[in-house]
N, C-alpha and C positions, 0 to 999 in steps of 0.2 A: 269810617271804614268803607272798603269797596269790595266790593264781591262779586267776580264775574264768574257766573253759575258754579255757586256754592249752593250748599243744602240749606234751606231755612228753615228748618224744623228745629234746631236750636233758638232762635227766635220768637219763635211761635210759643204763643201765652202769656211769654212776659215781654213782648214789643213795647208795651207803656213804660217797662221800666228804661228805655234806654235815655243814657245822657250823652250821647254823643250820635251826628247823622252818620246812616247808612245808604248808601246806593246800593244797589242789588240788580245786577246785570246781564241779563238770561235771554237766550235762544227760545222762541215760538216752538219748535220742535222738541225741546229738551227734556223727555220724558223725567227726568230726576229731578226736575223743578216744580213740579206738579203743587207743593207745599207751599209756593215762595206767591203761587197765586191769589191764596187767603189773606196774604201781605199789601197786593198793590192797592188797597183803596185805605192804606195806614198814612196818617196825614206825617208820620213821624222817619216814616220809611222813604226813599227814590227810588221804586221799585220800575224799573226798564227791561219791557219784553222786545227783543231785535225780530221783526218780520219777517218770517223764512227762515231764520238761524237755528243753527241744532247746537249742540253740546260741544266744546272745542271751537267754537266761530272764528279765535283768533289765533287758533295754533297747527297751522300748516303742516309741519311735520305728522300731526296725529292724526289728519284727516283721513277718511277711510276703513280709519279701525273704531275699534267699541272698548267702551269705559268697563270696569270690573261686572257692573251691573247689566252688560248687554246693548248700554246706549250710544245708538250711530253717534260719532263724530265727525263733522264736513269744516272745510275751511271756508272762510266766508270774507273774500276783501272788503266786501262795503258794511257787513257788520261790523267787522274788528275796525272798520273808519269810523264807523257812528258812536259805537264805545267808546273809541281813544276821545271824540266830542264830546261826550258824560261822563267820561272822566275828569277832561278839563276841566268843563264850567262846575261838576262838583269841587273841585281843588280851588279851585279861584270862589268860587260862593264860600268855602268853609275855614279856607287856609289863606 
């Protein structure tokens, strides 16, 4: 699975259980990710924080506005670059 800032709080407690890899792919900025940080040192999890990235990094159209929760969304060309890279080599390591 891939998840570019999703909530990980579904995750969170039973991470041991999973049989299949997860990337997890969040903006530095992303106040809604705040859970997904408990997660990066899970040897079982790809958890990638993007440098400077907010919420929305790869969706141009929404940048500017805020999520139901209040949270900035900015557009971000060289994060949604470095994503679509960890997206690859996830896809190519698992598939």
């Amino acid at each position: 699975g891939i998840s570019f800032y999703g909530s990980c709080e579904p995750i969170l407690g039973v991470e041991h259980q999973l049989h299949l890899p997860i990337a997890v792919i969040y903006g530095e900025h992303d106040a809604e990710m705040a859970s997904c940080k408990k997660l990066i040192s899970n040897p079982k999890l790809e958890v990638t924080v993007l440098r400077d990235a907010y919420h929305g990094f790869d969706a141009q159209e929404r940048s500017g506005r805020k999520t139901a929760l209040g949270t900035v969304m900015r557009y971000d060309a060289m994060a949604t670059a470095k994503a679509r890279a960890i997206v690859e080599a996830f896809l190519t390591a698992y598939f």
